[in-house]
LUMRO-977698 format. One line per field, with one value per residue (C-alpha): residue number from 1; residue in three letters; x, y, z. Coordinates in steps of 0.001 Angstrom, whole numbers. Layout:
i <- NUM | ... .
aa <- ALA | ... .
east <- X | ... .
north <- Y | ... .
up <- Z | ... .
//
This chain:
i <- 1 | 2 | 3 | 4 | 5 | 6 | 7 | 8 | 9 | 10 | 11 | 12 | 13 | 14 | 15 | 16 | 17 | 18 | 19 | 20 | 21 | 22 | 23 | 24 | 25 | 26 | 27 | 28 | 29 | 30 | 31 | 32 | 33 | 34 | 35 | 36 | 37 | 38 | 39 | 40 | 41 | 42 | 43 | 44 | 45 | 46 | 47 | 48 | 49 | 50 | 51 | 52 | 53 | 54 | 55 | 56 | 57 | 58 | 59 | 60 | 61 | 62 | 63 | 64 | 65 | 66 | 67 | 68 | 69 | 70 | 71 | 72 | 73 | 74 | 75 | 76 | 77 | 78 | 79 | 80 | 81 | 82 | 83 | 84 | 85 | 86 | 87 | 88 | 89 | 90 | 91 | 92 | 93 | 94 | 95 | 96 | 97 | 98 | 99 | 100 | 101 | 102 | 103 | 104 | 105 | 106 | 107 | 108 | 109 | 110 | 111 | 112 | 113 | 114 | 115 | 116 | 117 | 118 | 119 | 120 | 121 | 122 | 123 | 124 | 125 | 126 | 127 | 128 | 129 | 130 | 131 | 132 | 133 | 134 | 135 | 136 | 137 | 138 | 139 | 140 | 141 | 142 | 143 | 144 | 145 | 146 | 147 | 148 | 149 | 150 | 151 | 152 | 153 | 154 | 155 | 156 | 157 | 158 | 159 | 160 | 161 | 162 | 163 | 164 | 165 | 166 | 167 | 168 | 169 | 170 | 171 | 172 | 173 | 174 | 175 | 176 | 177 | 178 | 179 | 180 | 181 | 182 | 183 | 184 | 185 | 186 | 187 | 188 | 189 | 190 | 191 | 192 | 193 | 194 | 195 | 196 | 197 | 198 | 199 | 200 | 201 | 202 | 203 | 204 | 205 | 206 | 207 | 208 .
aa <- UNK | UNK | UNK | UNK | UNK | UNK | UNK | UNK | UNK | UNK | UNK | UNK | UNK | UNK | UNK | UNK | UNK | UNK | UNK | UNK | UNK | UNK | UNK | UNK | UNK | UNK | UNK | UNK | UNK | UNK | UNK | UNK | UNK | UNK | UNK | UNK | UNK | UNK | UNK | UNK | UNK | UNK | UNK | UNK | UNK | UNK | UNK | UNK | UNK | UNK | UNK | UNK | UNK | UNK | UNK | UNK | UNK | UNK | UNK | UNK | UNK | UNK | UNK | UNK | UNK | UNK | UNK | UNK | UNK | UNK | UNK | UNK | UNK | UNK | UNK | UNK | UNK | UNK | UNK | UNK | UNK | UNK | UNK | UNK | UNK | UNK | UNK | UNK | UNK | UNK | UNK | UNK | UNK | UNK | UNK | UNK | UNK | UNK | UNK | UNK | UNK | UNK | UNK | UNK | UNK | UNK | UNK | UNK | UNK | UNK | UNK | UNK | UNK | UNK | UNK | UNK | UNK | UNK | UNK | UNK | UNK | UNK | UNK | UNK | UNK | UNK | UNK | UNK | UNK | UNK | UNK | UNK | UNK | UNK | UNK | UNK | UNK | UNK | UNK | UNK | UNK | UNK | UNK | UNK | UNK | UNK | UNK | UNK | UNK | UNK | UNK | UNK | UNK | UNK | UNK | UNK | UNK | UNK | UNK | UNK | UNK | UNK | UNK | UNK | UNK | UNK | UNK | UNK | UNK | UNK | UNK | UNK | UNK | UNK | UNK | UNK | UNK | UNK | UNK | UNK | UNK | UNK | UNK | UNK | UNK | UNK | UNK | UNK | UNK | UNK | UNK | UNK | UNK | UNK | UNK | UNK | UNK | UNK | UNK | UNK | UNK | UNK | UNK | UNK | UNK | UNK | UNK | UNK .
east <- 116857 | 117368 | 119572 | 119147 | 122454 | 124049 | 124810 | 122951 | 120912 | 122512 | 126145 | 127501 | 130308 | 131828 | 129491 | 132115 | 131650 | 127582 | 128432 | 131404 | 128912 | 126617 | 123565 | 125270 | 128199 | 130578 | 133976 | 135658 | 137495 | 138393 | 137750 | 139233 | 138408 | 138941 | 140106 | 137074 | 137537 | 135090 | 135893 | 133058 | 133214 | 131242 | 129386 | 130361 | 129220 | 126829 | 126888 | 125453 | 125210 | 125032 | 125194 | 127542 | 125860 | 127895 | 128712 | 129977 | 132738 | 133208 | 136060 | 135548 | 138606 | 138148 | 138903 | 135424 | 133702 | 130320 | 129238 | 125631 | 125957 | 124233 | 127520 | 128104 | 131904 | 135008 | 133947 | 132463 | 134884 | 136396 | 132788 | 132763 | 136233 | 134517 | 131559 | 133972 | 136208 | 133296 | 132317 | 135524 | 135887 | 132141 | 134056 | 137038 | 134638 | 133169 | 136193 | 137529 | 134529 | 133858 | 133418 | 133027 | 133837 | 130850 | 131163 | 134722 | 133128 | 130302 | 133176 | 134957 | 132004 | 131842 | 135092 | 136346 | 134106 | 135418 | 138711 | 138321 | 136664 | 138487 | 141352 | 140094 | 138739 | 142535 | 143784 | 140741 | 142582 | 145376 | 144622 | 142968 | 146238 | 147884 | 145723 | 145837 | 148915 | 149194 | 145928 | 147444 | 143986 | 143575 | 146834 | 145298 | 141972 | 144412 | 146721 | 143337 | 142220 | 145875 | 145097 | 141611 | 142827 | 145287 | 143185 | 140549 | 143433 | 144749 | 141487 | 140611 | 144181 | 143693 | 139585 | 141265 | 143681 | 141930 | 138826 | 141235 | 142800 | 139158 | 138449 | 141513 | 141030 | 137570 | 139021 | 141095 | 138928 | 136614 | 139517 | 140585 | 136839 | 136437 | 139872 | 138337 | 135233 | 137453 | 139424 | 136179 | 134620 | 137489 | 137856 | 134659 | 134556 | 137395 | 135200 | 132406 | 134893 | 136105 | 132982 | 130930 | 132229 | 131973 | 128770 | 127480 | 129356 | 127717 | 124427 | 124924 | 126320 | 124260 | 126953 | 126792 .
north <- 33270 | 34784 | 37994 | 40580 | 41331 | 44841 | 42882 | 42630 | 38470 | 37883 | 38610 | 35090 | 36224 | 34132 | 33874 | 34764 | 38506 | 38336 | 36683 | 39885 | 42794 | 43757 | 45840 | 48933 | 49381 | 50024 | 51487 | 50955 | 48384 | 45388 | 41872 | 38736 | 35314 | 32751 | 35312 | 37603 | 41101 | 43223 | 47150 | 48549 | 52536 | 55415 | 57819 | 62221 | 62276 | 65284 | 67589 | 66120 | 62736 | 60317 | 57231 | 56634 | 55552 | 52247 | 51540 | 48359 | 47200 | 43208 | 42274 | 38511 | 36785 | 36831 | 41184 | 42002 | 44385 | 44997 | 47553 | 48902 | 52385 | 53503 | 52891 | 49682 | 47776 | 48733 | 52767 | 52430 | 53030 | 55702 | 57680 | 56949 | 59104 | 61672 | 62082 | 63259 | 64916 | 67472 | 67736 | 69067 | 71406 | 73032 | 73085 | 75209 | 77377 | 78204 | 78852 | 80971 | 82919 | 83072 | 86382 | 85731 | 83415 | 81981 | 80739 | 79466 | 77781 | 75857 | 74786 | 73337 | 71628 | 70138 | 69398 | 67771 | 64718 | 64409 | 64256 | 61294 | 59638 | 60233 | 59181 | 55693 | 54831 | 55591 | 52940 | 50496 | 50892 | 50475 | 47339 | 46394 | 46893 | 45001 | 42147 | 42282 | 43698 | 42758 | 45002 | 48169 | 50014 | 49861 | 51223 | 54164 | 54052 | 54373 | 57035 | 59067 | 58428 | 59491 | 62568 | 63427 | 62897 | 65679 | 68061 | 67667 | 67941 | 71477 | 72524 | 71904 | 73722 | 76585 | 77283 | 76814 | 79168 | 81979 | 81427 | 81787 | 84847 | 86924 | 85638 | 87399 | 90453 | 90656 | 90730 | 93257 | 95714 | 95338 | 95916 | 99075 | 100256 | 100052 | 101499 | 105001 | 104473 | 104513 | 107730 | 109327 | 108734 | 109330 | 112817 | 113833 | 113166 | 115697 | 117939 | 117292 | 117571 | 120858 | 122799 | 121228 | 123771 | 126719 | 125883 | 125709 | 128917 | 130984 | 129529 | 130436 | 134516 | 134538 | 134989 | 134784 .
up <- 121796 | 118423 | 118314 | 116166 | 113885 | 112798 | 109555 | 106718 | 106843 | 103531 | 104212 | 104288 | 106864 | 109951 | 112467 | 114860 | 113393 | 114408 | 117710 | 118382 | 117498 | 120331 | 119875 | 118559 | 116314 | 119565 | 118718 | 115123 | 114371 | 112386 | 112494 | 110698 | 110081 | 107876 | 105270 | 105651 | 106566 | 108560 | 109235 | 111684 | 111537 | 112390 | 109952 | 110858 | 114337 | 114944 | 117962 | 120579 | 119319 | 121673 | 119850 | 116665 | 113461 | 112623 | 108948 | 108283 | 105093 | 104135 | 102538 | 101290 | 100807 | 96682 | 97337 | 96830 | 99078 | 100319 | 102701 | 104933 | 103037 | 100064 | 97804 | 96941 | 95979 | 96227 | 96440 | 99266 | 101984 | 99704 | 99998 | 103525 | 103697 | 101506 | 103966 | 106328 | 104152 | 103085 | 106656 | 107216 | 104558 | 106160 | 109344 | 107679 | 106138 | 109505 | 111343 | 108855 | 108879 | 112368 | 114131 | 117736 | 120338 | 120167 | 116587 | 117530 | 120249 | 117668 | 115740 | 118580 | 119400 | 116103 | 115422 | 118851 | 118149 | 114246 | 115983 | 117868 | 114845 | 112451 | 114933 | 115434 | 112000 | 111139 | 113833 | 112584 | 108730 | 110128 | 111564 | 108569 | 106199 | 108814 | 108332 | 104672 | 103332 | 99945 | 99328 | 97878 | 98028 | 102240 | 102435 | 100370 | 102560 | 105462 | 104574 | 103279 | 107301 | 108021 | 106172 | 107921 | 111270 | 110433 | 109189 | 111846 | 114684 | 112867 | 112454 | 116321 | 117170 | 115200 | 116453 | 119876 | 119721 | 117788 | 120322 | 123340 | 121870 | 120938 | 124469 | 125892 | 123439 | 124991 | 128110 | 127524 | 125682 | 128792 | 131297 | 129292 | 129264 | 132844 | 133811 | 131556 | 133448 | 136875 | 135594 | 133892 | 137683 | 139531 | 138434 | 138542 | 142298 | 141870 | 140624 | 142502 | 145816 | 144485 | 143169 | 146156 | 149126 | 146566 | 145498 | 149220 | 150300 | 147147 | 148278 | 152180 | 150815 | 147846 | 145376 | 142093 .
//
């Protein structure tokens, strides 16, 4: 029975990278064979995305490259790390002018998954400059991942923290407002328990 394959029909790459690749991407990583390189990675995961968008990079032996994205050569991982890169820098812009904790909380939600993404396509590089280490520019695609993985983790500390703190700020300004609503309540049942016995003893001798 003929399977359908994630790669392109006119890569000419081992067949033991079709026969590894399932029907989706799965998580990133790298394969070699017979001198062929093949780095499987995710496009900026979206909130709520359920299923990664694989992109897919193939190194021949000669150093060429050819990739599934729209950029073709050897740019084309370097876009891919742009992609995220500017997905990032929206992210940073957001946080910084978040508000509430519900715009902390959005950014969370968008950044947690751009974590763990950018945290494996950095161990996929990795792997890759492993494989090929006299090929100066995957050590730059890797530190570049390095670099991302970074950014996204200080980005997802620092939305953490400031969203815990306007939480507990919240909680606080709340707790303050009903500890004046106790003592605004509090003393006029004193009032109330004072004036009351007056007011029914004028009424009963008709003072004024």
């Amino acid at each position: 029975m003929y399977k359908q394959s994630l790669l392109p029909s006119g890569w000419e790459v081992p067949e033991i990278f079709r026969d590894r690749l399932g029907e989706f991407p799965g998580r990133q990583r790298t394969m070699v064979a017979d001198g062929h390189l093949l780095v499987v990675l995710h496009a900026p995961p979206e909130p709520g995305e359920e299923r990664r968008r694989g992109r897919f990079f193939w190194r021949k032996p000669d150093g060429t490259w050819n990739s599934t994205t729209d950029v073709r050569g050897p740019v084309a991982l370097e876009s891919h790390l742009e992609d995220y890169d500017k997905v990032l820098d929206k992210l940073t812009e957001s946080e910084q002018q978040a508000q509430s904790s519900r715009d902390y909380f959005e950014v969370l939600n968008h950044v947690s998954p751009i974590v763990r993404s950018t945290r494996n396509m950095h161990s996929a590089l990795q792997e890759a400059r492993q494989s090929i280490p006299q090929d100066r520019q995957i050590i730059i695609y890797r530190d570049k991942a390095y670099a991302l993985e970074r950014q996204a983790e200080l980005l997802m500390t620092d939305a953490k923290s400031t969203l815990d703190f306007t939480i507990a700020r919240q909680a606080e300004a709340q707790a303050t407002s009903s500890r004046q609503m106790a003592m605004s309540a509090h003393r006029l049942n004193l009032l109330a328990a004072f004036f009351f016995p007056i007011a029914t003893l004028t009424a009963i001798f008709g003072v004024n």
